[in-house]
Each structure stands twice: as C-alpha cells, then as structure tokens.
C-alpha positions in Angstrom: 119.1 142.7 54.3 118.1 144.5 57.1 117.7 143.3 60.8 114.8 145.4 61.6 111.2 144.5 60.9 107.4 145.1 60.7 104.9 143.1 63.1 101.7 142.8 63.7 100.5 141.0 66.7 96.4 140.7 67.6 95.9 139.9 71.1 92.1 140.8 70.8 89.8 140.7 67.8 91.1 138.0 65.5 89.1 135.1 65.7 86.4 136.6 67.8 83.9 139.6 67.1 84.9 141.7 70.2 87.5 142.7 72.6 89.7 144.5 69.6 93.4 144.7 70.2 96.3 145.2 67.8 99.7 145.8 68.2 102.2 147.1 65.7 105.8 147.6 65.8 109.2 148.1 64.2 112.9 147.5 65.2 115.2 144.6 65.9 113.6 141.1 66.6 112.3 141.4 70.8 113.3 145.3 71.1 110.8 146.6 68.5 109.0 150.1 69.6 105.2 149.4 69.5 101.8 151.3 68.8 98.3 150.1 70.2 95.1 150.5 67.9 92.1 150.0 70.0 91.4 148.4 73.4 88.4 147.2 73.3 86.2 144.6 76.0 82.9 142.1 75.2 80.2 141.1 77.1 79.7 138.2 79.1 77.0 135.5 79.5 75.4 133.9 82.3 76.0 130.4 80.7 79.8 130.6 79.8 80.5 133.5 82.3 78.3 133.9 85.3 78.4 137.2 87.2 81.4 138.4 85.2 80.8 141.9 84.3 83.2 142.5 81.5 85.3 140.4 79.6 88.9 142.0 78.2 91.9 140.9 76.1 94.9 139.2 78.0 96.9 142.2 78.0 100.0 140.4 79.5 102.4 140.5 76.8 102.1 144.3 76.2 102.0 145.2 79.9 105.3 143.5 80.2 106.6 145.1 76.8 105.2 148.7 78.1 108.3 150.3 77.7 108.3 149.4 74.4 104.9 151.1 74.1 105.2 154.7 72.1 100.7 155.4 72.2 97.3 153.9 71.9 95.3 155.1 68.8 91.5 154.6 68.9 89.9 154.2 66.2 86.0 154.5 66.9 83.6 154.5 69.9 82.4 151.2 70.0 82.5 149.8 73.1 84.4 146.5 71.4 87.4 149.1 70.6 87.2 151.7 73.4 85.3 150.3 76.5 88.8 148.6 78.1 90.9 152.2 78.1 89.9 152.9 81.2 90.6 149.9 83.0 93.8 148.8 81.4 95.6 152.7 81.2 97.8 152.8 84.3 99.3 149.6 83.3 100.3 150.5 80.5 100.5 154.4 80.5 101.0 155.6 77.3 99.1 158.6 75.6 95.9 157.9 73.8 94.9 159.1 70.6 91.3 159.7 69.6 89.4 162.0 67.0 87.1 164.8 68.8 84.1 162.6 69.7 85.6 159.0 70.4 88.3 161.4 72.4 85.4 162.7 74.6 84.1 159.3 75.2 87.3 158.4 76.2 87.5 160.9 78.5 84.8 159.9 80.6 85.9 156.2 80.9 88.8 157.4 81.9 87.1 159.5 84.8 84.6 156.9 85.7 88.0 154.6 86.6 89.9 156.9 88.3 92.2 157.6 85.6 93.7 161.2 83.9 91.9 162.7 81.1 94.3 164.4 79.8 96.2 161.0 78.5 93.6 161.4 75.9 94.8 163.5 73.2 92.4 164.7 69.8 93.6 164.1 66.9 92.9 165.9 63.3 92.1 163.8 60.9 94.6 163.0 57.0 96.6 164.9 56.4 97.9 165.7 59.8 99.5 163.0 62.0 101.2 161.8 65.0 104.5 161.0 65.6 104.8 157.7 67.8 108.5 156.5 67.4 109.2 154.9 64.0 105.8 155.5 63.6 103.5 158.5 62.3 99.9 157.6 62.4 96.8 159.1 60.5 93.0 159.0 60.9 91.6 158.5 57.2 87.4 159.3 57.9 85.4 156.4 56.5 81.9 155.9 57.7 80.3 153.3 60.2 77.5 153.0 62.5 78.9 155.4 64.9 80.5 158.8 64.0 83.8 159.6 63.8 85.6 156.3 62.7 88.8 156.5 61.5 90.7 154.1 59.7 94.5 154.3 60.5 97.4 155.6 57.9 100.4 154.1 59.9 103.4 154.8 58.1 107.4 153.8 59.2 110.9 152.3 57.5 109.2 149.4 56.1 106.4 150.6 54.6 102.5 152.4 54.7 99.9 150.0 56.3 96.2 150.8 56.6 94.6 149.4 59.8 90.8 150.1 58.4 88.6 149.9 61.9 85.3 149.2 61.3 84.0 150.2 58.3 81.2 150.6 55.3 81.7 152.5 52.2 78.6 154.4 52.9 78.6 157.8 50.8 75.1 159.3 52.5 75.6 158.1 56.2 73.1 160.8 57.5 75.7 161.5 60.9 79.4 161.7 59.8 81.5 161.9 56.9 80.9 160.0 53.7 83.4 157.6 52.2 85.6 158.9 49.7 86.9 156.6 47.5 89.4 159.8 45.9 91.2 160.5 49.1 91.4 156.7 49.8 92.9 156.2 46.1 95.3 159.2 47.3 96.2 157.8 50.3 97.1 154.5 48.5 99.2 155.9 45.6 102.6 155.6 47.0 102.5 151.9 47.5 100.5 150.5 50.5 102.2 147.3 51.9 99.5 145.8 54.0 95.8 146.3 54.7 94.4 145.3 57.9 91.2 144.7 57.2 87.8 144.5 58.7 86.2 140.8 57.7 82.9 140.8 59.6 80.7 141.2 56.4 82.5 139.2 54.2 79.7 136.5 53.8 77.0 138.8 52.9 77.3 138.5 49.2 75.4 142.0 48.1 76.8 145.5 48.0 76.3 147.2 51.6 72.8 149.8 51.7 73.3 153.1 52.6 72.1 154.5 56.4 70.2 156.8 53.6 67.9 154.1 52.8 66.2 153.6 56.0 64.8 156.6 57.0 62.1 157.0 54.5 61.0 153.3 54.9 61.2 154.4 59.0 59.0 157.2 58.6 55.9 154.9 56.7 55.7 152.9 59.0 55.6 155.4 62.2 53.4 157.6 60.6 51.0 155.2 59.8 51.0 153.5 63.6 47.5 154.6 65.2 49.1 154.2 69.3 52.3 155.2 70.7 55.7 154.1 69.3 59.0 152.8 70.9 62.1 152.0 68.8 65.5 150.4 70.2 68.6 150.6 68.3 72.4 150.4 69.1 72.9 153.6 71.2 76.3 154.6 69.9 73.9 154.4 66.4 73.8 158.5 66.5 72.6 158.4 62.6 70.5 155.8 63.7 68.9 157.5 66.6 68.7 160.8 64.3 66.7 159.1 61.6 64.2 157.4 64.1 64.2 160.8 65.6 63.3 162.9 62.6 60.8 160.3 61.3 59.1 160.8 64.8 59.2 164.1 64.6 58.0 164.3 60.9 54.8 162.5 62.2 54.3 165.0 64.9 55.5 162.9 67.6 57.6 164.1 70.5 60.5 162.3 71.1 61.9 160.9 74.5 65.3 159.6 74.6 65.0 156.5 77.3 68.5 154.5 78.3 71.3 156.4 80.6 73.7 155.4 77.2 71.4 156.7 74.6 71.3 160.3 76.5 75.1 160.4 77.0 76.0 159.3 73.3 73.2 162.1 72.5 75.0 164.8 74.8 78.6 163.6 73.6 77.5 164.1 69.6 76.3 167.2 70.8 79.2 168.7 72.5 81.4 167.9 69.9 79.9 169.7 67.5 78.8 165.8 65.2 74.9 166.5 65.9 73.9 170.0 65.1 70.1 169.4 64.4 68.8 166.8 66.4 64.9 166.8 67.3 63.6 168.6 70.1 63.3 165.7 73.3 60.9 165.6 76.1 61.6 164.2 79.3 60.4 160.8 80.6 58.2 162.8 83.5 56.9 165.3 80.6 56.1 162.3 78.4 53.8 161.1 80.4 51.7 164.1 79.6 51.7 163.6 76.5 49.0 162.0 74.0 50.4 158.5 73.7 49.7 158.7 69.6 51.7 161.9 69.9 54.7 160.3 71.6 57.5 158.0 70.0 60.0 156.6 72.8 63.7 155.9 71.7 64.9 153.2 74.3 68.5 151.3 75.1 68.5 147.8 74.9 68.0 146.4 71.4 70.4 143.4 72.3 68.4 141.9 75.0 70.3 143.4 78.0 68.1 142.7 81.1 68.3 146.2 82.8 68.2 148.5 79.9 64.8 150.3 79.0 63.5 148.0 76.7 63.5 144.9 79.0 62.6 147.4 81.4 59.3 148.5 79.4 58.3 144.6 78.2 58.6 144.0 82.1 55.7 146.7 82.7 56.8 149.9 83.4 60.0 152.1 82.9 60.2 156.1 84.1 56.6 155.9 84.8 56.3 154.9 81.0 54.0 151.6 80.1 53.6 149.9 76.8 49.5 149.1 76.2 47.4 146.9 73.5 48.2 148.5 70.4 51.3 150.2 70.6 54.3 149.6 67.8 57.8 148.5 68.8 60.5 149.0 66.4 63.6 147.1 66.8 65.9 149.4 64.2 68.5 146.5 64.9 70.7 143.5 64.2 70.8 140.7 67.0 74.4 140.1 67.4 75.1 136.4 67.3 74.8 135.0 70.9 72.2 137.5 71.6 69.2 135.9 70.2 67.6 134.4 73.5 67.3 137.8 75.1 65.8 139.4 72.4 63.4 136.6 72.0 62.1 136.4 75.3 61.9 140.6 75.2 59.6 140.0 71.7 57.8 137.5 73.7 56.9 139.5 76.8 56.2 142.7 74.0 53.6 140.2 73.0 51.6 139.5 75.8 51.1 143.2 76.0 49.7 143.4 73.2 52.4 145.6 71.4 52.7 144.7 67.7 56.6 144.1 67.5 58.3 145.3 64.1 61.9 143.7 63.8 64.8 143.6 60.9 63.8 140.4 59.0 62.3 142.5 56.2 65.7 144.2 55.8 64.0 147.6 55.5 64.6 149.1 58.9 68.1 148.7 59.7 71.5 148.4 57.8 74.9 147.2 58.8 78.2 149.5 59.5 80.1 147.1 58.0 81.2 146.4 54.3 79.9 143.3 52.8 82.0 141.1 50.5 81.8 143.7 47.1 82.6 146.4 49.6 85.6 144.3 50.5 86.9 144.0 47.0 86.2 147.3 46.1 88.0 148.7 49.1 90.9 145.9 47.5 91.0 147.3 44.4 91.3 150.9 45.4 93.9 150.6 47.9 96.0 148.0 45.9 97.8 146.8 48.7 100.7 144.2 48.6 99.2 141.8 51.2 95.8 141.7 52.7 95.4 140.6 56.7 91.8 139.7 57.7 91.2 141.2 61.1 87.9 141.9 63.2 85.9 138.4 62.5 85.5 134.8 63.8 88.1 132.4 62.4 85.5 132.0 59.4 85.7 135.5 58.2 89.1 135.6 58.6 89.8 132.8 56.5 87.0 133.7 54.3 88.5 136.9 53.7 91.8 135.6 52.8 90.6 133.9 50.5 88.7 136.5 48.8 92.1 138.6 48.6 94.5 135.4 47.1 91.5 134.8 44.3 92.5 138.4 43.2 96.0 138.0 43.6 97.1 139.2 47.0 98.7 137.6 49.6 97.3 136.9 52.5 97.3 134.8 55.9 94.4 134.0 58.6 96.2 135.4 61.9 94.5 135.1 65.3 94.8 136.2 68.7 98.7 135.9 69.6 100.3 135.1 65.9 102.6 137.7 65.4 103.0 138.6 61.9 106.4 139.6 60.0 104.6 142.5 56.9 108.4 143.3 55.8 108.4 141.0 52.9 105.9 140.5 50.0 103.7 138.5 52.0 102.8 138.0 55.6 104.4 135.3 57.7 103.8 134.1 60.8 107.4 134.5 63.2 106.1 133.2 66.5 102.9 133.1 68.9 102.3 134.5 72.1 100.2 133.3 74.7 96.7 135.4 75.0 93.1 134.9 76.2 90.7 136.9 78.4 90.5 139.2 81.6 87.4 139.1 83.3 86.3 141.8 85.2 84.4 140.2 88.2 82.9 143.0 90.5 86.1 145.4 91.1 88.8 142.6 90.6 90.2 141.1 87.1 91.0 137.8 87.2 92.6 135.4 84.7 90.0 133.2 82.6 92.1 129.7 83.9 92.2 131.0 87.3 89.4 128.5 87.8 87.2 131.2 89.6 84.4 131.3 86.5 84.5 127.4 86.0 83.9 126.8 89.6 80.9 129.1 90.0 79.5 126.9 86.3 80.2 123.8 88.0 78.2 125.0 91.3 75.4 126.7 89.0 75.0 123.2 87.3 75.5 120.7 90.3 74.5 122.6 93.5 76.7 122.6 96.2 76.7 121.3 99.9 78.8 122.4 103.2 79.9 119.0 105.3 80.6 119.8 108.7 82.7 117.2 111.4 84.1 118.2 114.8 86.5 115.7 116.0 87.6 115.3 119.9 91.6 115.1 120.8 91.7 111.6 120.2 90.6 112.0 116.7 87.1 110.5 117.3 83.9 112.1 116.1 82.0 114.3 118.0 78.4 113.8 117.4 77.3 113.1 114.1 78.4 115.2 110.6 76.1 117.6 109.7 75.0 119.0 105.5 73.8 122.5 104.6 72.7 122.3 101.0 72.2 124.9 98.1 70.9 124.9 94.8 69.8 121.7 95.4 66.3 119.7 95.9 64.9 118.8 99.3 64.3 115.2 99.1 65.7 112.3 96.7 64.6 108.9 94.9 64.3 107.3 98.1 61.8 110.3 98.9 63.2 111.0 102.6 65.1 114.5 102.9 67.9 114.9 101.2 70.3 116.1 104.3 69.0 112.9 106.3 70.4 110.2 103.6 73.5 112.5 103.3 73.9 112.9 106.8 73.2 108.8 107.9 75.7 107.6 105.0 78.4 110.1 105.9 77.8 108.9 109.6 78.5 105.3 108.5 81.5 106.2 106.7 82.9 107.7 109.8 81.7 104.8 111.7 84.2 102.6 109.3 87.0 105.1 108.7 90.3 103.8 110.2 92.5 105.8 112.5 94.9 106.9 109.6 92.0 108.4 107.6 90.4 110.2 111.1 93.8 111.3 112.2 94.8 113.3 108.1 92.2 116.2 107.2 93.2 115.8 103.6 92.3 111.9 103.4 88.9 112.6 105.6 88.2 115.3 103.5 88.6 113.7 100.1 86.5 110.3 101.9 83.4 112.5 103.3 83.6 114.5 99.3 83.3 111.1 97.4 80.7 109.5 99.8 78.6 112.6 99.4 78.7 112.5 95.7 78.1 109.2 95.2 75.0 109.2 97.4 73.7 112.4 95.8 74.3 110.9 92.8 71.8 107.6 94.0 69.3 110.0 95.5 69.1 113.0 92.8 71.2 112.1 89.5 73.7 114.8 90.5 77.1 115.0 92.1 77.6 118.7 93.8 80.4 120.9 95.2 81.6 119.3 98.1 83.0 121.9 100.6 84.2 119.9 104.1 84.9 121.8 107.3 86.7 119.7 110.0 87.0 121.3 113.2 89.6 119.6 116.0 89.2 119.7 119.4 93.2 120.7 120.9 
C-alpha cells in the first residue's frame, strides 16, 4: 500500500457561501506538494463587522506550507473566488492560473495592490493543461452567471478529480459557452475518483431555467413602461447586463451603463474578445439629454450596497441622473441571504419617489448560475464519480448534498473549513483538522478575527464609551476632582441631572474612600474608577460602557 496520498483541505467556502479556498495535494503525510483553486473574500456587515472592509479566509496554514505550494488556479471571476489574489499573492507567491477574461481581472487586482501581473498566467481551456508538480490541471467550460467559468480536471498518481466551480448546466447562456454534457461524459470516461462539487442549489427542487428565458419576458415589460427605466443586476452578470441591454435597445432606448464595476466588467468582456455585440452606450452627461422614455439606465448595486448607483439614485440624484413619479426600476436580481435589509430600505426609498419597483418574486426576470438539485444529479450521473464532496454551501447544503449523492450510491462526507480529506481510498475520510477562520481587512491592515479589534468596536457601538481622567500629586493623593468625556452616549440619566455630573460626583466619592494601596497601584485604581462607572451608568441609563481610565502622576 502506498505511503503517498490525495487531500483536500477547504480553508474557505465550506460551510459558508463566500470566501472560496481549496487546497489539494499529493505526496507523503506533512510533505505533500499542493495546488490552490480560488482565493476568494466576502463582505462584511456593519452589525457583525463594523468598518471592516473585506473579510478573507485564514490563510495561515498555506502561507506556512508555501513551499509546498506548486500554483493557484482560478476558476471564475466572482469576487467570492478571485477578489483575495491581490492581497494574499506575495505571501504566498506562486503563479496564478486564469482563463483569458478572469486572467484579465486578475490582472488588475493585482495592479490595484501593488503586486506583478505577470504572476497571472492564461490558460486554454480541455484539452490543454498545466503542469503543477504531481499535478496537471484543466479548465473544463461550463456555464454560470459570469463568463468564462471553468470547472477544474485535476489529474495526478491517485486519480482524476473534478473541482466543478460554480456552475449551471445552462445550454443557451446568451454570454459564454454552453454546457456540454458530451465532453463532460468524455472527460469522465476513464474513471473520475472524486467530484468536488458546488452545493448552493441543492434545495431548489426544479430543474435550473436557462439565462435564455429571461430576455424575452425583460423586453415586455421595458417596452411597455411609458417613463424612463433603471435595471440593477450583479455586475459580473455580463449575459445579464447584455440581455437588459438589448431589450433596451430593442424598445428604442439608449442605454447608460451606471456603477465604476459595471463599466469595467463591460470593458474587460470587451477586451477579451467575450462581448462582441454589445449595445451602443451613452454617457451619464449625454443621458441627461436624452428623452427620459427614450433612456434605460443599467446601474451597480442590486445587493443593497450603500454607495453604489442604485442607493445612489433612491437617495436623489446620481451623475446628474434623478429618478421621478412614474419611472420603472428593475431589479434583474437575487438578494443574497444577509442582504435583504438593504435592498429593502433601497425599495422603500424607490417608493417615496414614486418609482414603480419590479423585483424577482415572479421568477420571470432573473435566474440563478447555479444548478439546482436535478442539475446536481444529472451532473452525478454523467460524471460517475467514485465519491462525491459537497463544497461551496452553508453546512446545510453540504450535508444536503451528501445526502443526495449516498441515496444514489456514492460516497460522500460533509467537510468544512479546515477538515482535511484523504480521496485515496473508495470514499472520503476525514485525517485531521486545521485551525482556520477569517482575515479582515480593516482600512490598509489585516488583522485576525480573535484579535479582539472587531468585538471591541461592537461592544463600543452597543454600550457607548467614556474617557475617566485622574491626576494624582507625589504623595498619591488626588488632584482636583476626576473628570468624564462621554461618546455614543445620552446627556442626562434616570435621575434627570447630566450624565457626566452623577459620573463625575460618584467617581469623586470613590476616590474620597479609596485606601492608600488602591491610590498608590494604577491597575487597582483603574479597575475601581471602571466598575464604579459602570455600575452608576448602569442606575442612571440601563447601560454599562467602555471604560477607558487615564491616570496621570505628578513625579
């Protein structure tokens, strides 16, 4: 029996929608040479993460293992499997590998952090591959809601795997290449040993709609809208954006393009050759010339975001563009789980504008880029693989998806973040766990998600926070009276005097009291002044804040 083996270790992705981060490697037990497929971030939120800008997978294992590390394969341009390249690349420093147009968005995150393009290499798609130690690695086209996606062929010693990305089996996607269940059944003739397996559909119970099917039902209803027109949908949706493009077009709207990430996803399709026909645009400043019944805007921000173009334009104005009494607003768009308050106050602030808002929950206007749970099983059933592994998905798909691959005979196993998998055998199995969670990006620095740093700034957002000041003379006895600065929290209490005054008069007393051992140790006068000011705040206002205490000694 050999030594050597197959792993699979997610440190981003698995258990979570977001973040994606998957490493594979073969060898000996703790020397095995490794491959990375996708390094991806997600997005933060004021209420669990408060001024964090991005949020990234712990990357600590592999940055310690980096000589281990052969190359990163990417396999789409989603920001959940690209947007952390840039950031995370000179610490780990291996090439990249990309098709044309997630290679040229690659590119530029890699310029926008400093970083050398030409890490990022393109790659052809099956049959031609990479070599990447034991490894040589494929992109197999499949279809999603961006072009371009590639699932992986990752073939070595112990076996083929397919790593599928994100995926539909969409065989009219409008932008991109159909799926073709033929090659696929090619690819899978010689035996495939594991399928890694996107699970973030498998709930929905119906067989996936075609990106086919909402253009015509797009078209009715912009074509019959009397005033001017705004859509959002996700920006990296080029087949989207096409469609709501063309049906503008077909009504004889001009089209703006509104959303620094909707132009630049535009101008990457373009340059790569992926959009060859795409409506003729106007500019913001020409729109405004415009007719507004003869003018369809196509804006960034169907998730809510507060400074995109759509919150932007429910705010009032955007690029000198308005919305008025009358006007249609499209969302051509899921709300992603976690998203819903955003988009809600959006619709909300659409509505007192008088803007008749037109949203998904007919189920004409937009369609997922991921395979539902027929897709699933069909995908099963033409790859024939030995074992199935859930990946992409909260712990429910996952588990949910291994069990739709054991009821048709496959082995299986629900693997989060940090279980590193053994896929040598005839079924999966778990040989040990490493220790992952997040990076958040906070301004220019990353820092650890138990550093502290984030649930400090919660703690202040819920509970307010107040400054103690005390000078004390050389024989450790006050000088004068403490003093409070407050923030974040209300100017007078229960006992309706100020606030600072009933903080300031029982921190006083407690001085008055304290002994000369507590006056004479910073660290027991500190901890004394914190617990008196919380419990009075607590009396006065039904809170207990941040207590930061300055003592200043005279010498």
């Amino acid at each position: 029996m050999s030594s050597e083996r197959l792993i699979y270790l997610p440190l981003g992705g698995a258990g979570e929608i977001g973040m994606n981060a998957y490493v594979y490697g073969y060898g000996k037990q703790g020397s095995e040479r490794l491959i990375l497929v996708d390094l991806g971030v997600t997005f933060s939120d004021m209420e669990t993460s408060p001024g964090v800008d991005l949020i990234f997978p712990d990357m600590t294992w592999l940055i310690e293992n980096k000589d281990r590390l052969e190359a990163i394969f990417i396999t789409h341009g989603h920001e959940d499997h690209i947007g952390a390249v840039g950031h995370f690349w000179d610490r780990l420093g291996a090439p990249v590998y990309a098709r044309t147009f997630t290679a040229n968005l690659a590119r530029r995150k890699m310029v926008d952090h400093g970083q050398p393009e030409e890490a990022v290499k393109t790659a052809s798609t099956w049959p031609e591959t990479v070599s990447a130690g034991p490894f040589t690695v494929g992109f197999l086209p499949v279809s999603h809601s961006i072009p371009e996606s590639g699932a992986l062929v990752i073939d070595g010693p112990a076996g083929r795997v397919i790593h599928t990305g994100d995926f539909k089996l969409d065989e009219t996607p409008v932008v991109g290449e159909p799926f073709d269940p033929d090659l696929w059944a090619s690819v899978s003739k010689g035996g495939v040993q594991a399928l890694v397996c996107d699970s973030t559909n498998v709930f929905s119970r119906h067989e996936g709609r075609s990106e086919a099917t909402v253009g015509p039902e797009i078209e009715k209803l912009v074509s019959a809208a009397p005033n001017m027109v705004a859509a959002t949908t996700f920006a990296s949706n080029v087949a989207r954006v096409k469609t709501l493009a063309e049906a503008g077009h077909r009504a004889g709207r001009s089209i703006c393009l509104m959303g620094r990430a909707m132009r630049r996803m535009i101008e990457a399709a373009i340059e790569t050759g992926v959009l060859s026909d795409f409506p003729k645009v106007v500019s913001p400043e020409d729109a405004q010339n415009i007719p507004r019944e003869n003018l369809m805007l196509l804006v960034t921000g169907s998730q809510g975001e507060r400074r995109a173009a759509t919150a932007q334009l429910a705010r009032g104005k955007h690029n000198g563009m308005t919305l008025k009494e009358g006007d249609l607003f499209l969302f051509s768009s899921k709300t992603i789980p976690g998203n819903e308050k955003g988009v809600i106050r959006i619709v909300n602030q659409l509505s007192e504008l008088g803007v008749d808002v037109v949203d998904d929950s007919s189920g004409l206007y937009h369609v997922s880029g991921h395979a539902n749970g027929p897709d699933l099983e069909r995908l099963q059933d033409i790859v024939n693989p030995k074992m199935v592994v859930p990946m992409h998905g909260e712990h429910r798909h996952l588990r949910q998806h291994a069990k739709l691959a054991e009821a048709k005979g496959r082995a299986s196993v629900v693997a989060v973040n940090g279980t590193m998998l053994d896929l040598t055998g005839d079924a999966p199995k778990v040989t040990e766990f490493v220790e992952t969670g997040r990076t958040y990006l906070d301004g220019k620095v990353k820092i650890g998600a138990l550093d502290g740093i984030v649930r400090d700034r919660i703690r202040m957002a819920l509970n307010g926070h107040a400054i103690v000041n005390v000078i004390l003379d050389e024989d450790d006895e006050p000088l004068g009276e403490p003093w409070v600065e407050l923030m974040g929290l209300p100017e007078q209490g229960s006992s309706f005097a100020p606030l600072v005054d009933v903080l300031e008069e029982d921190l006083s007393q407690f001085l008055g009291r304290a002994g000369e051992k507590t006056l004479a140790d910073d660290d027991k006068l500190t901890e004394g002044m914190r617990r008196v000011l919380r419990n009075s705040a607590m009396g006065e206002i039904g809170k207990k804040p941040e207590v930061t205490v300055i003592i200043s000694r005279m010498s």
